[in-house]
C-alpha positions in Angstrom: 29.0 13.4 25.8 26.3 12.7 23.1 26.1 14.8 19.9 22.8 14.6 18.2 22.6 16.8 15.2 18.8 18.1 15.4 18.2 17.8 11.4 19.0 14.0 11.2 17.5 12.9 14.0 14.2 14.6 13.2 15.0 13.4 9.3 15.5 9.6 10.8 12.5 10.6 12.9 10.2 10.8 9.8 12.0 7.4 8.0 10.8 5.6 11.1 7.3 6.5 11.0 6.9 5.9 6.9 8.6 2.6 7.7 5.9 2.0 10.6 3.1 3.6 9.4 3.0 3.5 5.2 0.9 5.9 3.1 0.9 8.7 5.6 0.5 12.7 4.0 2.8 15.4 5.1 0.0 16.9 7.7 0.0 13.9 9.3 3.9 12.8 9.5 4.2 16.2 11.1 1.7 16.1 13.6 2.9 12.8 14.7 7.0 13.9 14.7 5.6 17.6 16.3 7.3 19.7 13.6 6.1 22.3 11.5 4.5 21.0 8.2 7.0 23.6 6.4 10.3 21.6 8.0 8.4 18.0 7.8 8.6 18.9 4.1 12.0 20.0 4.0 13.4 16.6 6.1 10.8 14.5 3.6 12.2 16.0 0.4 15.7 15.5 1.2 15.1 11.7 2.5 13.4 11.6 -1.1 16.5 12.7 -3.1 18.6 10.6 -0.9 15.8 7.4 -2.2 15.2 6.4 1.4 11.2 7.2 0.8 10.0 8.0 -2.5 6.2 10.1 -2.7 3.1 8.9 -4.9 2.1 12.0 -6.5 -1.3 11.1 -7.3 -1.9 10.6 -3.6 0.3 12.8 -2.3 1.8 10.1 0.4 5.0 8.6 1.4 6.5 5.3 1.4 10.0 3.9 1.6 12.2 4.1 -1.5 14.7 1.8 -2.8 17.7 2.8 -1.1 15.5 1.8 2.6 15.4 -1.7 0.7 19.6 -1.4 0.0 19.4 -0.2 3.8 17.3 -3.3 5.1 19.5 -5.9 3.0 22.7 -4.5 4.5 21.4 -4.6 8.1 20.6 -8.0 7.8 24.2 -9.2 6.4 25.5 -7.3 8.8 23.9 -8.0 12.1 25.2 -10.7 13.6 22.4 -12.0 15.4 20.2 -11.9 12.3 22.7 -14.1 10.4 23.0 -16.7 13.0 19.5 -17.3 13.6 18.5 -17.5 9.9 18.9 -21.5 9.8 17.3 -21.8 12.7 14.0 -19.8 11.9 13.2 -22.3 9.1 14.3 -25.9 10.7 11.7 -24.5 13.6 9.3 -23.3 11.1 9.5 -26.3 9.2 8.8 -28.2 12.5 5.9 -26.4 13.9 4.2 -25.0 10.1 3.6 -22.1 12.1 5.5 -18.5 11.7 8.5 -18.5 14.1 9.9 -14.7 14.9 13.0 -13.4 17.0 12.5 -9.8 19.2 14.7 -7.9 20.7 13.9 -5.5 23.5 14.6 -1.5 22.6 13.7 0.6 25.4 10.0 -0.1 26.8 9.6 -2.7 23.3 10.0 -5.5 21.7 11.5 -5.5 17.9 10.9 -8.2 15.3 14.2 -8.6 13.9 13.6 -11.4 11.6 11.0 -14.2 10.9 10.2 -17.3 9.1 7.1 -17.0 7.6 4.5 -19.9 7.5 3.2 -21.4 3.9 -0.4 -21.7 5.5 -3.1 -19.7 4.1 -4.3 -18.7 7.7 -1.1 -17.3 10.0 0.1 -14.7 12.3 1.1 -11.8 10.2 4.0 -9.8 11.7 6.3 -7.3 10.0 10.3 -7.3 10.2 10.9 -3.9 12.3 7.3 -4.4 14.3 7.5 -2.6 17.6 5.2 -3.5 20.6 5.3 -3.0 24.4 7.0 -5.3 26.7 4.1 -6.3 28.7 2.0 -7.8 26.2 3.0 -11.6 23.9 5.2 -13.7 25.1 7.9 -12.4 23.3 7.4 -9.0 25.5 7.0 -10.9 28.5 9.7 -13.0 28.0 12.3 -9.9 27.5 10.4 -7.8 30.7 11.0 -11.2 32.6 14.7 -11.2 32.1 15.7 -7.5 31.8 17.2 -5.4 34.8 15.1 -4.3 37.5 14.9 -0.7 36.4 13.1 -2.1 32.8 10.5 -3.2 34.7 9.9 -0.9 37.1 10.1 1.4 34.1 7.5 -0.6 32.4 5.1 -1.0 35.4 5.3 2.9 36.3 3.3 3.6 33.1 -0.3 2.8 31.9 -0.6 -0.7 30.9 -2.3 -0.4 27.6 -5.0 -3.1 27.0 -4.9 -4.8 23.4 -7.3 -7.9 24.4 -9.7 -9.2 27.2 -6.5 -11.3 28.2 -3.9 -8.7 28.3 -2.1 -8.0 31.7 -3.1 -4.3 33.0 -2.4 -5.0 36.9 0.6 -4.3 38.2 1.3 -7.0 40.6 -0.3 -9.8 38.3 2.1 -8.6 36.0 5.1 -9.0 38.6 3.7 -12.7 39.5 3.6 -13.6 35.5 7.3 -12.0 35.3 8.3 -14.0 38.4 6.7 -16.8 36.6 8.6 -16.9 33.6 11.8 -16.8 34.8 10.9 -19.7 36.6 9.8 -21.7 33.9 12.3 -20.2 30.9 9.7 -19.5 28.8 5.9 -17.6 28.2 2.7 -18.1 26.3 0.5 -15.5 25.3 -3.4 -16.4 25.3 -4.6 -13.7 22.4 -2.9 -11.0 25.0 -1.8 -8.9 21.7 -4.1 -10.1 19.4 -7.3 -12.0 20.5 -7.1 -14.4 17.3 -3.0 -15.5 18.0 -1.5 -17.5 20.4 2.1 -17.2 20.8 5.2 -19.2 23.2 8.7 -17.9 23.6 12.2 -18.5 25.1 15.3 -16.3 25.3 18.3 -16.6 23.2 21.2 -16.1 25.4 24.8 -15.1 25.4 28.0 -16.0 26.6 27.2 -13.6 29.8 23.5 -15.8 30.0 21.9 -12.4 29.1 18.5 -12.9 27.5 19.6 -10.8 24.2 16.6 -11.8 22.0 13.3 -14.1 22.2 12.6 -16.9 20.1 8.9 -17.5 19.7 6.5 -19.5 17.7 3.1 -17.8 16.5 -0.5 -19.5 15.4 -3.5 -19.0 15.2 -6.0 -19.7 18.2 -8.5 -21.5 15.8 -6.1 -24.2 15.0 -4.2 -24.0 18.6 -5.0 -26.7 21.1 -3.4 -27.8 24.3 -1.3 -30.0 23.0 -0.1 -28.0 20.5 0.9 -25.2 22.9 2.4 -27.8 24.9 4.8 -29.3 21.3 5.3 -25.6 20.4 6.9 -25.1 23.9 8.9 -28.3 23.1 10.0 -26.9 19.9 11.0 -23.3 21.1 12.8 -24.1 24.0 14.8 -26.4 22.8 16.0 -24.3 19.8 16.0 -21.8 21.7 18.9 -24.2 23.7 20.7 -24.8 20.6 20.9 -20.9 19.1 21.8 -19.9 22.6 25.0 -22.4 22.6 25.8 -20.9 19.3 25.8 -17.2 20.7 28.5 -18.3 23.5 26.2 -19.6 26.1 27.2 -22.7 28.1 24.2 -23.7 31.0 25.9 -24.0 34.4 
């Protein structure tokens, strides 16, 4: 049986969307969480005593506080996966000069989980805690492409929003990429997400050879040629090899 007491999970509701969506009013956090603007209120003040968000009075919005910071810090020393891969974001980031990021899948998204961020001026920007659906980037595709059956038929049963003139909103070409990807172990993104980015991925995998995360190098299309997509794949897959081994997988 699962107990869900109501008040936090509406109050953890509201933490979520200030971390997602920064500088949002009262009227609006309600609207998007469906409560009442009175109990929005109520759940906001508390997280504010607790110094999860703290409020800017002269624009009456929210943001996180510093105890979400204490929360952040401890979730990283904490979580495994995050502490392994840590040396490995910046020997790939170092390699490619481009910003290298690790997803998980949560439901019907993918999860940036940590990054290495690239010294360039120009660069992908992605957030620690960014959410986007599994059909579009390579490191959505990538965790669609190795998750159970029921994910994807999950995933296909829905609308498939399109971000770009690239992204996948068919079905069945979304089934043949899929197929594709598991045959080559890895995927590239074409500006599917973001018309300016062009992404590659591989999967980090366990002792059970479970895809538990994606490893995936970022860049910009201006500076992105064929060749470089072809090095970056290089690069990613064969980290990808080495942080795999180090989470317990050995390749039959």
């Amino acid at each position: 049986m699962t107990y869900i007491v109501e008040a936090v999970d509406e109050a953890l509701g509201l933490l979520m969307l200030v971390a997602e969506h920064p500088s949002l009013g009262v009227t609006e956090l309600a609207r998007r969480a469906g409560l009442t603007k009175a109990r929005a209120f109520r759940l906001l003040s508390t997280l504010e005593h607790r110094g999860l968000l703290a409020r800017e009075a002269h624009a009456a919005v929210y943001k996180l506080g510093y105890n979400a910071l204490l929360v952040g810090n401890a979730a990283r020393e904490q979580i495994e996966l995050i502490k392994l891969v840590a040396p490995h974001l910046v020997a790939l980031g170092e390699a490619c000069g481009e910003n290298v990021i690790v997803r998980v899948r949560d439901g019907l998204e993918s999860v940036c989980v940590a990054r290495h961020e690239s010294s360039q001026s120009v660069r992908v920007h992605t957030e620690v805690g960014n959410r986007r659906p599994l059909h579009v980037g390579a490191s959505g595709k990538l965790l669609l492409a190795f998750a159970a059956d029921d994910v994807v038929d999950a995933v296909l049963a829905r609308a498939l929003e399109r971000f770009t003139s690239t992204t996948i909103v068919e079905p069945d070409q979304l089934r043949e990429e899929l197929a594709a990807i598991r045959a080559a172990g890895y995927a590239v993104s074409l500006g599917e997400r973001d018309a300016e980015a062009v992404s590659v991925a591989a999967p980090l995998r366990d002792h059970s050879g479970a895809a538990v995360a994606s490893l995936s190098i970022a860049s910009p299309a201006s500076r992105t040629k064929p060749d470089t997509i072809e090095r970056h794949i290089a690069l990613v897959v064969e980290r990808a090899a080495m942080l795999s081994r180090t989470l317990g997988h050995a390749r039959g």
